[in-house]
N, C-alpha and C positions, 0 to 999 in steps of 0.2 A: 759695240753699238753706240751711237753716239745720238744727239742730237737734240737734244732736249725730246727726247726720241720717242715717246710712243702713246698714245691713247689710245690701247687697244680697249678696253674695257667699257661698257655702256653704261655700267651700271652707276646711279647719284648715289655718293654716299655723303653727299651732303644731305642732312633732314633737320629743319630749326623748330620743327614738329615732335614731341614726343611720341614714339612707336610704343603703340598699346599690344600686348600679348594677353588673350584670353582675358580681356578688360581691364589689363593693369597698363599703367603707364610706367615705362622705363624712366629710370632717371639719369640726368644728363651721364652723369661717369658710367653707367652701362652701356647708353648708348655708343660713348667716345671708345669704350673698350670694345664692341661689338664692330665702331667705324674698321678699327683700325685691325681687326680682326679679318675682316674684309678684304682690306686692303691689302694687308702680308699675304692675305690666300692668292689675292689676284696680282699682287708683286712677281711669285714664284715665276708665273707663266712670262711676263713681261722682262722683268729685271734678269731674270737667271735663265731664260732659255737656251743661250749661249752656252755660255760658262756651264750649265748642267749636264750638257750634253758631250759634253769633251769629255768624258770617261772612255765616250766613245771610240779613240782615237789615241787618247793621251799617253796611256801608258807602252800603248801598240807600239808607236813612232820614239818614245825614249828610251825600250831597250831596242828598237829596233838591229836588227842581225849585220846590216851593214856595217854600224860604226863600228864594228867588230870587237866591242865588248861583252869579254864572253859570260855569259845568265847564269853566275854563281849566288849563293846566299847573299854574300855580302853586297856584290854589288847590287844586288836588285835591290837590299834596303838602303845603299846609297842613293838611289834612281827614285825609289818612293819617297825618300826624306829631300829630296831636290824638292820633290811636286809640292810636299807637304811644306819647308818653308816658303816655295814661292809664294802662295798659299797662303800664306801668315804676312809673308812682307808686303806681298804686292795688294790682293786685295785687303786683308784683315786694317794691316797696317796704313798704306799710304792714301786707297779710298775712302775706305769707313772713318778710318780716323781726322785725313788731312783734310782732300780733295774733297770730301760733301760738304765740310764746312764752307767753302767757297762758294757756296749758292749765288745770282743772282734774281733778289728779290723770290726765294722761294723757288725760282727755277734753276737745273743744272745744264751741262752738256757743254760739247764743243765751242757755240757760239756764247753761251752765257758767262764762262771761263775769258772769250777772246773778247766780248764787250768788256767786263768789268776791267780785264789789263789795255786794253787800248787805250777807254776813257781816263785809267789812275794815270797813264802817261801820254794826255791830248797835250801837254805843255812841252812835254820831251822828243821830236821831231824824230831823231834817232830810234829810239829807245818805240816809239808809236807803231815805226816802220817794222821794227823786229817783230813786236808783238802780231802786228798784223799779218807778217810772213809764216808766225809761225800758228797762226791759228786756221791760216790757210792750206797751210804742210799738211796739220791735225784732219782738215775737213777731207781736202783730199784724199788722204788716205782712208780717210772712213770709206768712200765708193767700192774702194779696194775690197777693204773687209766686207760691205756688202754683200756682196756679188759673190766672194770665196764661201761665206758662212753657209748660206743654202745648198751651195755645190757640195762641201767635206760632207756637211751634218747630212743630208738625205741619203749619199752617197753610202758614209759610213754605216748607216741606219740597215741599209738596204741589206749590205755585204754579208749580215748575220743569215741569210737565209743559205749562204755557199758552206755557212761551217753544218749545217744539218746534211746539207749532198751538195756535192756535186757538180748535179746535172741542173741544179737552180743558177752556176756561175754566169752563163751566157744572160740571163734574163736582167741582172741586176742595172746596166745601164740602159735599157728601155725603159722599167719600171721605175728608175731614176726620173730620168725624164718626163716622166707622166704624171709622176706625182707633182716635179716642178711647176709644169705646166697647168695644171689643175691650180695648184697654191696662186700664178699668179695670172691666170684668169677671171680667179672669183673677189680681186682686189677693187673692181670697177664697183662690187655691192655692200663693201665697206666691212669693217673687220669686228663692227660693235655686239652683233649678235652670235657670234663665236666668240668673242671676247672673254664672255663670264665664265665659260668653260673653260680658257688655258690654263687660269693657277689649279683647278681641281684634280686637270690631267696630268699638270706639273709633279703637282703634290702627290700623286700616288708615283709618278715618275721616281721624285728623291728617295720616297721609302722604300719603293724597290731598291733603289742602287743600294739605300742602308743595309736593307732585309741580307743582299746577299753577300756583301760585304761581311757582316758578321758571322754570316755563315762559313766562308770560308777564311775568315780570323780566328774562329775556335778551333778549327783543323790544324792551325799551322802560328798560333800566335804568339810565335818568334818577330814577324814581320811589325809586331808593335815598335820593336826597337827603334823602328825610321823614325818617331818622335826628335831623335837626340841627332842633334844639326852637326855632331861631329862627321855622320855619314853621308850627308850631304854635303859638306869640304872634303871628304876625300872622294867621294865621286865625282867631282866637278875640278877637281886637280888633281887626283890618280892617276891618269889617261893621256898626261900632255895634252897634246892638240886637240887628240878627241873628246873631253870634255868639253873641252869649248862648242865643239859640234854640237852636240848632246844637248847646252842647251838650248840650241834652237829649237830641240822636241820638248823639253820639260817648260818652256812659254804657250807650250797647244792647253796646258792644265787652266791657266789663267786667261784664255782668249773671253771675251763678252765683260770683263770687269770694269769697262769703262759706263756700260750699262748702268752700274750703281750709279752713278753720279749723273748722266743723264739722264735719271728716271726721278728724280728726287721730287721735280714741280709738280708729276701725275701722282706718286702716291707718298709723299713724305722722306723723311729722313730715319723717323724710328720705322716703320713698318718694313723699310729695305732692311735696316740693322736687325731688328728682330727677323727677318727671314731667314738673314744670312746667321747667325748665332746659332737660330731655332732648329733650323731643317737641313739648309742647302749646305752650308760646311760640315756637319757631321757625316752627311751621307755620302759627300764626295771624298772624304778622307776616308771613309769607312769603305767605299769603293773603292779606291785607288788601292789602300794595303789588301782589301782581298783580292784583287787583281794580283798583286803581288805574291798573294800564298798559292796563287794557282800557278803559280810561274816558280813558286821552289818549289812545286809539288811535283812540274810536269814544265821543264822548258820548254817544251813540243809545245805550247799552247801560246807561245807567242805570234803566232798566225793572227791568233782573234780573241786575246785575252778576257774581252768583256764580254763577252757571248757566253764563251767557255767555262765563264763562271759558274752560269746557272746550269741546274739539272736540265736532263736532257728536254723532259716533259715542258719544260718553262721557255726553249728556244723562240719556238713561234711568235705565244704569247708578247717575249718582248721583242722578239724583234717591229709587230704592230704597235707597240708600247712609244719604241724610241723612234717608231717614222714619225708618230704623231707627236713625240716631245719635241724631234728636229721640222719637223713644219713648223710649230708655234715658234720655236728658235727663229725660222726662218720668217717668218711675218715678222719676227718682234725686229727683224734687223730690215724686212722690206720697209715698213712701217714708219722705220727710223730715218731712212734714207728720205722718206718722203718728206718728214716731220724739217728733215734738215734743209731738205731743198729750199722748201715753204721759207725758212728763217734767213736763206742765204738769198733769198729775192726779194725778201724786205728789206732786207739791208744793204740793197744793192749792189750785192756781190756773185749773182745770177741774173743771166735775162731770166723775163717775165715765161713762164710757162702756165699750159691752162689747168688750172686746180680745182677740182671737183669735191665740197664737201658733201661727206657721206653718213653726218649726222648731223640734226638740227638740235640736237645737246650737248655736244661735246665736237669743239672746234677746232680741238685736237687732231682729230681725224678725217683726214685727208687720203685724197687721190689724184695723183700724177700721171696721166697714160703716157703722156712720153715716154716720163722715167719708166713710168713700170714696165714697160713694151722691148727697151733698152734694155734695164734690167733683163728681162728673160731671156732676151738674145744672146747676151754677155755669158750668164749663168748657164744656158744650153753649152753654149762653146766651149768654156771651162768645164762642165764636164765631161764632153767629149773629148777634149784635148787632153785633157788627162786622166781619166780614166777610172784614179782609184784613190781611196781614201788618204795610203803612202804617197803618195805626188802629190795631190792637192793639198797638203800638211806640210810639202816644202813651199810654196805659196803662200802660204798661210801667216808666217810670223813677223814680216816684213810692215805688212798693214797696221797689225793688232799695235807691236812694239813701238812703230814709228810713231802712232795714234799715243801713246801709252806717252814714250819722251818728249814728243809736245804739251802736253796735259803738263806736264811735270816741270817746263822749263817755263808755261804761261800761269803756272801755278808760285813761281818764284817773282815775277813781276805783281803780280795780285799784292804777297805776304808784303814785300816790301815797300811797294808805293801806293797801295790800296789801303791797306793794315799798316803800314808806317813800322814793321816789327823792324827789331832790331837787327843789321846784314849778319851778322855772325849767326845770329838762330835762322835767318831766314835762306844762308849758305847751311848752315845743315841738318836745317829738316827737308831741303830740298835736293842738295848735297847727294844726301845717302841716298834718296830713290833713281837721283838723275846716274848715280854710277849701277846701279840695279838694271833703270833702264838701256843705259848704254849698253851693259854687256848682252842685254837680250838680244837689243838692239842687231848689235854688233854678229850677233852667234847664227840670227837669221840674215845677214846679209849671205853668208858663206851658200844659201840657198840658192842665188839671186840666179845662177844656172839653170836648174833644177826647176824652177818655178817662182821664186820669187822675184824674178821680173817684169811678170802678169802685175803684179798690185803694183810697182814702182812705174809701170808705163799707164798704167789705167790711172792715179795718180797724179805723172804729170801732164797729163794730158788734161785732165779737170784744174789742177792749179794754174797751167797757162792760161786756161778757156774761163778763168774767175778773175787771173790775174790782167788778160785783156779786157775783160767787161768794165772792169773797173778801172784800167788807166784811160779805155778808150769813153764813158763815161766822164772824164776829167777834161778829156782834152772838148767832146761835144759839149759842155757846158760853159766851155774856155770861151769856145767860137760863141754860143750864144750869148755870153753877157758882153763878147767884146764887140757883138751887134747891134745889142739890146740900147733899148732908150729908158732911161729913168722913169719910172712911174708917175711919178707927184707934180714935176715940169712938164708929163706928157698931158695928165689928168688939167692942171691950169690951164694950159694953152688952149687944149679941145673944149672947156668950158666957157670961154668966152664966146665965142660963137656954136654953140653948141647943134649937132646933128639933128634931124629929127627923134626923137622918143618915143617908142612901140610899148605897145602892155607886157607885161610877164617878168622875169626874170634872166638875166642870164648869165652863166657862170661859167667864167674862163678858167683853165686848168692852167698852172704857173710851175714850175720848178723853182722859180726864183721869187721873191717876196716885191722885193724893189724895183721889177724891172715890167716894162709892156709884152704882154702874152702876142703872140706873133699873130694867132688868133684872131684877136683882137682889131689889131693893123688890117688881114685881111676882111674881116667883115667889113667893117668903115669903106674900104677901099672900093670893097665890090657891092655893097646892099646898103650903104650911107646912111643906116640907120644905127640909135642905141638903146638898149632896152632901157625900160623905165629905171628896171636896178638890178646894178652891173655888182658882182660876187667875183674876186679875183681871188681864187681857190687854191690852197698850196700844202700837200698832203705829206706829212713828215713821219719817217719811222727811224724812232731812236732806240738807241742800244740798249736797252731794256725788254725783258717778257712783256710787260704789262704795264699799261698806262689807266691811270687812275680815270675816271670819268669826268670827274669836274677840271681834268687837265689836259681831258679831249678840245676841247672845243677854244680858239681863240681868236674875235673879233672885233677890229680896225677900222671904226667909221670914216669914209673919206672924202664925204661931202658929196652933195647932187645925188643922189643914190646908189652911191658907190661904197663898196665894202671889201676888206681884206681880209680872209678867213682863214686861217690855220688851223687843219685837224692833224693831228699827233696821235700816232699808233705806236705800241711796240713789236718787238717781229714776232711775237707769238699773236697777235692782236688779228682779228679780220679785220680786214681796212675795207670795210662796207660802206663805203661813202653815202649812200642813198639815208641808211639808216642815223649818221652820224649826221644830214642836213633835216630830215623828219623830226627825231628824238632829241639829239644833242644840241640842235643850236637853238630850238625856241624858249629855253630857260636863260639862254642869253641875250635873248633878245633880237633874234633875227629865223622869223618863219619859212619855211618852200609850202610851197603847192609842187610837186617834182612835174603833176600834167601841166601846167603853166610855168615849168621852167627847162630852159635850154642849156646844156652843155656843149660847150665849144671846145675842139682838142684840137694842140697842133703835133701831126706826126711827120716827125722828124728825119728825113731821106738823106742818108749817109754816104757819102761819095767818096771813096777814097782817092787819097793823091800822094803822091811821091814827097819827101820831103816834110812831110808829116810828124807827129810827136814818138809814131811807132813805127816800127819795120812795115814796108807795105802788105806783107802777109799776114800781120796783126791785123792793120788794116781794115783787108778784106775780111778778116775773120771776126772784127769788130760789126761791118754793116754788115755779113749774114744773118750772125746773131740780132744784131738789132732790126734786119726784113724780119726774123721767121721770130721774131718775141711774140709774146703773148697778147693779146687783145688788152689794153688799156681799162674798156671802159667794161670787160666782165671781170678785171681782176679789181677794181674800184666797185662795183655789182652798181653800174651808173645804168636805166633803162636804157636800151639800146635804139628806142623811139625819139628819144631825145636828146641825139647826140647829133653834132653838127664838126666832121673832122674836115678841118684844112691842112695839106703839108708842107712842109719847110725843109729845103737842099740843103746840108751843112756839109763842107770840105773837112777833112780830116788829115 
């Protein structure tokens, strides 16, 4: 999951108020221990829905009966000490340790990661280019893993009810289905009031996986020995070729750990690390080897080793247990997608789509209906087209990995021209994960048949349609300045003899600082009036979460009553312009009345032509995008009473 990804949770745990218990007042370090108490509970459900839920699957598809390694002692504690150092290296080691240090400003995820290495190399042209290819590679593939994660986890969730009988087999992909469709129907009413319940549900989730883990660890704990990583080098070089295979199933153990570090700006850095120490790695280690003692007990239960675990009496029970862990799974990664969209259209690396917030306290949380509508379609199809929990898990590793070797190789540009560290430590502390990643990498392309070319086509399909927005954004802003007339020589001229002067205010929308709003030209042209005082508006979102307030607001008197107003958001920021000319700019010195004042947009009509800066298929895939974008003035939240749009033809 990625994306600076998620506010599922409603709950403030900020309080600068001391919380009284039965007339006593807590004192601050109780309270801070109580926050953060809080917060690991509500981590579980958010950070680890994923990744928790791959017990599900994980062990099923590693010894899976195809690669035709045959289910002896040993190998199977080669196959459990794979998972268990993946485990240790990939999350323990390179997210908890490395990749959450890289915060920006307190936020984490794909986009926070591809801000800080693009800006540490704004001077290096080359090096700018790389970082932004590969932060786009990373974002991409996230869609991928969206889409896949709700499909395996409900899928696999479901499939426990055929190991009790049966005659339940046929029912599993309608009830698949129904539940999908139920999850993302109820997205439109927002996720804050189911929120506080995921980590609770999570959390009796991991103790089961512990409870019966240990249960069958006392039966048979031999299978402790997968500890000792010699087992894990000879299962993954034992085999020749086939281990290589192999690991593209021992990467299903690790899917959702990019989670930790996109989740860092919602609930902290220690409350993730204490989850993952406290609960979630014990129980998934402790899962995985009793997986494994049911499997030297009884090969025969590699059908459905997680199921199979528990006593017969406990079947039901969890298989309701793990639909509702793989829903919360599955919101935490719709969630994410949304969370991402939102940051990739601040930054203008998405058209505008319309965004519905769905809480007046947390602005986090967001609603997408295109995506989410798209999303379901995508996610119906995937699991129809494949079926079953083994198919959708060759799918699967493609996204996660590729997602994962991005992370790792924008994590090398950060260390060294962000952090100035030294190239030798910063080749190998990055060194060691980027050959980690690769071979995961590497081990899931072998899938790319099979189904891992669902994520690589879904993928590039979003990298073109991000990488046209934004070449074809370059070249539309080419044409308008090379149309444009200077501001400040337009501003002289027109005051000499100046127009007539109406009451009110009124405020032209600018992309560009220095140059005359088209706008502009047209009012003069057609209503040869100007308002008393003219507001030449130009709304920036920089690479950043969050921008401070006193460095929202920036105003440029220009004489006669003219002003140039810079408001500056970061991409996590709502860019509420109404609120930012109400609240923000009268400590500056520049009032609205919004009912006594006008907004002027110019929408800009995209014509493609041959010859152009892009293939003409780009082109036209450039002005569709930009016909069916988002309303301007509800994603600015400008009154829509008071908006005056003129359009402008730009060739392309």
């Amino acid at each position: 999951m990625d994306g600076a990804a998620v506010a599922l949770c409603a709950v403030q745990y900020d309080n600068p108020l001391p919380v009284r218990v039965r007339g006593k007042a807590l004192n601050q370090s109780t309270q801070a221990r109580r926050t953060r108490a809080a917060l690991t509970i509500a981590a579980l459900g958010v950070v680890y829905g994923d990744i928790g839920t791959s017990p599900l699957y994980a062990v099923k598809e590693t010894f899976n009966p195809a690669t035709g390694i045959p289910l002896t002692p040993e190998t199977i504690l080669g196959g459990l000490s794979a998972i268990f150092w993946a485990l240790m290296l990939v999350v323990t080691l390179k997210y908890i340790t490395l990749v959450m240090r890289a915060d920006n400003r307190g936020e984490g995820g794909a986009f926070a990661l591809f801000a800080l290495a693009t800006t540490a190399v704004r001077e290096r042209p080359r090096l700018r280019f790389t970082a932004l290819t590969l932060g786009l590679i990373g974002a991409a593939l996230f869609y991928g893993d969206a889409v896949i994660t709700p499909a395996i986890s409900v899928v696999s969730a479901v499939e426990g009810l055929q190991v009790g009988t049966s005659a339940l087999e046929h029912w599993i992909l309608p009830i698949t289905v129904l539940v999908i469709v139920v999850l993302f129907a109820v997205q439109s009413a927002g996720t804050g009031q189911v929120g506080a319940y995921f980590g609770p549900v999570c959390a009796v989730w991991f103790l089961s996986l512990g409870a019966v883990g240990v249960w069958n660890i006392v039966k048979h704990p031999f299978v402790l020995e997968a500890i000792n990583p010699v087992h894990a080098l000879g299962f993954l070089t034992g085999h020749g070729f086939v281990s290589f295979v192999v690991m593209g199933a021992v990467l299903l153990a690790f899917t959702g750990a990019e989670a930790l570090y996109a989740d860092i700006g919602h609930f902290g850095k220690q409350p993730i690390r204490t989850a993952w120490f406290g609960l979630v790695m014990p129980a998934l280690v402790l899962n995985y080897f009793g997986q494994g003692a049911v499997l030297i007990a009884d090969p025969a239960a590699i059908t459905n080793p997680f199921y199979l675990a528990y006593p017969s009496w406990a079947l039901y029970p969890m298989v309701a247990l793990a639909t509702a862990a793989t829903v919360i799974a599955s919101q935490a990664m719709i969630s994410g997608a949304f969370a991402l969209t939102k940051q990739a259209i601040q930054l203008g690396i998405l058209p505008r789509m319309n965004i519905v917030h769905t809480s007046s306290r947390e602005i986090g949380q967001v609603y997408l209906p295109a995506l989410n509508w798209f999303m379901l379609a995508m996610v119906i199809a995937v699991v129809l087209g494949f079926r079953t929990s083994s198919d959708l898990a060759a799918a699967y590793g493609v996204a996660v990995t590729g997602t994962m070797l991005m992370t790792t190789l924008l994590s090398f540009i950060v260390l060294r021209y962000r952090w100035n560290y030294n190239l030798l430590l910063c080749l190998f502390a990055t060194g060691f994960f980027f050959i980690i990643d690769g071979a995961f990498f590497s081990a899931s392309l072998l899938k790319i048949r099979e189904g891992g070319w669902f994520p690589m086509t879904l993928g590039l399909v979003v990298l073109i349609t991000m990488l046209t927005w934004i070449k074809g954004r370059e070249i539309m802003f080419a044409r308008l300045r090379s149309l444009a007339i200077p501001l400040e020589s337009f501003m002289e001229s027109l005051f000499r003899e100046p127009p007539h002067r109406v009451r009110g205010t009124a405020v032209f929308l600018t992309a560009t600082t220095g140059t005359v709003p088209h706008a502009l030209l047209h009012n003069l042209n057609h209503n040869k009036v100007l308002h008393e005082r003219i507001v030449f508006l130009t709304v920036v979102i920089r690479g950043e979460p969050w921008v401070p307030l006193e460095e929202r607001v920036e105003i440029t008197p220009l004489g006669n009553g003219c002003y140039r107003l810079l408001l500056t958001f970061g991409y996590m920021d709502q860019t509420d312009v109404t609120n930012a000319l109400v609240q923000d700019c009268p400590p500056k010195g520049l009032s609205f009345e919004i009912m006594e004042t006008s907004f002027f947009l110019s929408r800009e009509i995209v014509l493609p032509v041959a010859g152009g800066g892009m293939a003409l298929w780009r082109d036209h895939l450039f002005a569709a995008m930009s016909r069916n974008a988002g309303n301007v003035v509800e994603y600015f939240n400008i009154p829509t009473n008071r908006v005056i749009e003129l359009g402008t033809q730009i060739e392309i």
